[in-house]
N, C-alpha and C positions, 0 to 999 in steps of 0.2 A: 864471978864466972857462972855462966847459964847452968841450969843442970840439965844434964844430957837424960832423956827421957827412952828407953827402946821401945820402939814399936815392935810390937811383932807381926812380921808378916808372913798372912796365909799361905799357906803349902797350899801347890797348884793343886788341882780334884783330877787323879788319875781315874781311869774308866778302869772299868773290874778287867779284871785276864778274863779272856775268852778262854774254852776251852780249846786242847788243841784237838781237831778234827783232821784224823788219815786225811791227804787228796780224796784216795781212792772212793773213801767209805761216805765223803761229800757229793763226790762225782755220783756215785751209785742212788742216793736220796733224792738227786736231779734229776737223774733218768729215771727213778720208780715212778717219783711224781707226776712227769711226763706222760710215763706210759700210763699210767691211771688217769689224766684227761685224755687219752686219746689221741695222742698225737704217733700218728703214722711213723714220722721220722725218729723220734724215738726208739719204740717199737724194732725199728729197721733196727740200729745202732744198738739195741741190746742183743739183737738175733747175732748182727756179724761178729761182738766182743765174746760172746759165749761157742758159737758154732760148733768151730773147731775142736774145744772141748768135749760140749758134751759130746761131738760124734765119735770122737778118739775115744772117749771112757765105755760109750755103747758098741764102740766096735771090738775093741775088748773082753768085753764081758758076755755078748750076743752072738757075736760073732759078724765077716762080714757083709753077709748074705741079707741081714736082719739091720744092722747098724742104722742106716737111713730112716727104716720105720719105726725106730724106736725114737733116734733124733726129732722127729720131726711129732712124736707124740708127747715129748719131754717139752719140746715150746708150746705147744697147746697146753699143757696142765703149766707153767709157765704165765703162760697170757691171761689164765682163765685164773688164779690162784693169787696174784700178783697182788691182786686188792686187797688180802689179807694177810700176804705177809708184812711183820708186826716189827723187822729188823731186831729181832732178839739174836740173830747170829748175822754175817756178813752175808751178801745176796749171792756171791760167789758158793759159799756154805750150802746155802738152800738148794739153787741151782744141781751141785753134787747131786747131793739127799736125790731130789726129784728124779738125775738120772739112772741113778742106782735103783728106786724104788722103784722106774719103769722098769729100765731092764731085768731086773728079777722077776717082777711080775710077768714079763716077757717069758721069760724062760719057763712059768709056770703055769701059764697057762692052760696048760693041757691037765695037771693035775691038782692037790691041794696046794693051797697059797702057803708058802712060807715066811715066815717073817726071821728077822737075822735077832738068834738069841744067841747061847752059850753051845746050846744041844743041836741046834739048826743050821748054823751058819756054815756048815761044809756041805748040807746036803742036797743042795740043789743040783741037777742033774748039769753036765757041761754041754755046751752044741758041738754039732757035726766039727770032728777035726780040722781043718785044714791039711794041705797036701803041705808034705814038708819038702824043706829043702837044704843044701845043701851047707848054705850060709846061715852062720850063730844067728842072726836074724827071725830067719824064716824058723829056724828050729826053736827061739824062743816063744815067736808068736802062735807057733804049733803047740807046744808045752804049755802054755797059759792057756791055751782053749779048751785042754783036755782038765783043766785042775776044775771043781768044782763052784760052780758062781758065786758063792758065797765068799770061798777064799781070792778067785778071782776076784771081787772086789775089794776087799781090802788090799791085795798084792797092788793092785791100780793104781788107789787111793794113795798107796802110803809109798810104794817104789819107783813107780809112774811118772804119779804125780809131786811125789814130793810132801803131802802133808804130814803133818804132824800126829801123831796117836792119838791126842785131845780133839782135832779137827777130824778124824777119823771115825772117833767115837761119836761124835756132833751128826756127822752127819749120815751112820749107819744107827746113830740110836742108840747104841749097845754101851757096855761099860767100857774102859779104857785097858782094864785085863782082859777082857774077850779079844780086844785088837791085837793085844800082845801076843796072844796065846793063837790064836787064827793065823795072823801074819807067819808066826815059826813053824805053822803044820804047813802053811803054804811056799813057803819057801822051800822044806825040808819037799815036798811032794814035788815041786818043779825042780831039784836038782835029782831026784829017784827019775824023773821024766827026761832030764836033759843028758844024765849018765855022767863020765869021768871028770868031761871036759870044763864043767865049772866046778867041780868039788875047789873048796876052798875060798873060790872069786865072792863069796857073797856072806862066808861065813864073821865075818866081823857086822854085820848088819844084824844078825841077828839078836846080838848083846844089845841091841840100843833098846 
């Protein structure tokens, strides 16, 4: 009887795992690159993904009268800046920062610059009221223009918009107890603005 010999056969060569990369955060490194040759269309397609944003976040914080011109000085520092962002945070991220950073300096314009610390960050002067009205609506966006830009932007950031205190912190700078702590004077300060009718509606937000 032959003797039976095993061969052993090679295991096929798998390719390494890739990492796995967001859509989003792929999509975004297509279009920075883009817009850093120069390609117009790009360019366009970053402006329309963002717009909306940022002008909701400066119309907010500025107020409406202001909103536009701050919009449209947020894409210029944008355009002009784009070559050095280094993708240490999301471009989403950035994009914030940049709006925030304008409109505060927006609103300070006329006097010393402030930067958003521990000690600073309520003290920026608020813009001209809007007329209020009769609908929670109109009475909320009345209240948030009288609270202070500093708290106004966090209130934005974090109830708004939805982000998260970490993402908060990222892109106001600041520590992640300053948000916490900011966020509860500002909320505490838009229900003293809004009177009876929300006491309670917000208060489980604040625990988080």
């Amino acid at each position: 009887m032959s003797e039976y010999v095993e061969t052993a056969v090679p295991a096929p060569t798998l390719a390494e795992p890739r990492p796995r990369v967001p859509a989003a955060l792929a999509d975004d490194a297509q279009l920075i690159a883009a817009c850093r040759r120069g390609e117009a269309r790009a360019m366009e397609m970053l402006y329309h993904q963002y717009k909306r944003r940022v002008f909701g976040m400066a119309h907010r914080i500025v107020g409406a009268s202001d909103a536009e011109e701050v919009a449209q000085e947020v894409f210029v520092r944008i355009f002009r800046a784009l070559e050095r962002f280094r993708g240490d945070s999301a471009l989403s991220t950035w994009i914030y920062r940049l709006t925030v950073n304008a409109s505060l300096s927006h609103l300070a314009k006329r006097g010393r610059r402030h930067e958003v610390s521990d000690d600073t960050l309520g003290e920026l002067p608020a813009p001209p009221a809007t007329e209020r009205d009769p609908g929670l609506a109109s009475r909320i966006e009345a209240a948030l223009a009288l609270l202070p830009a500093g708290y106004r932007a966090i209130l934005v950031l974090h109830d708004v918009e939805g982000l998260s205190h970490e993402e908060c912190a990222a892109i106001l700078e600041c520590r992640i107890g300053t948000c916490k702590s900011q966020l509860h004077k500002a909320r505490a300060r838009m229900r003293e603005l809004l009177g009876p009718q929300l006491h309670g509606h917000r208060d489980g937000k604040d625990r988080t």
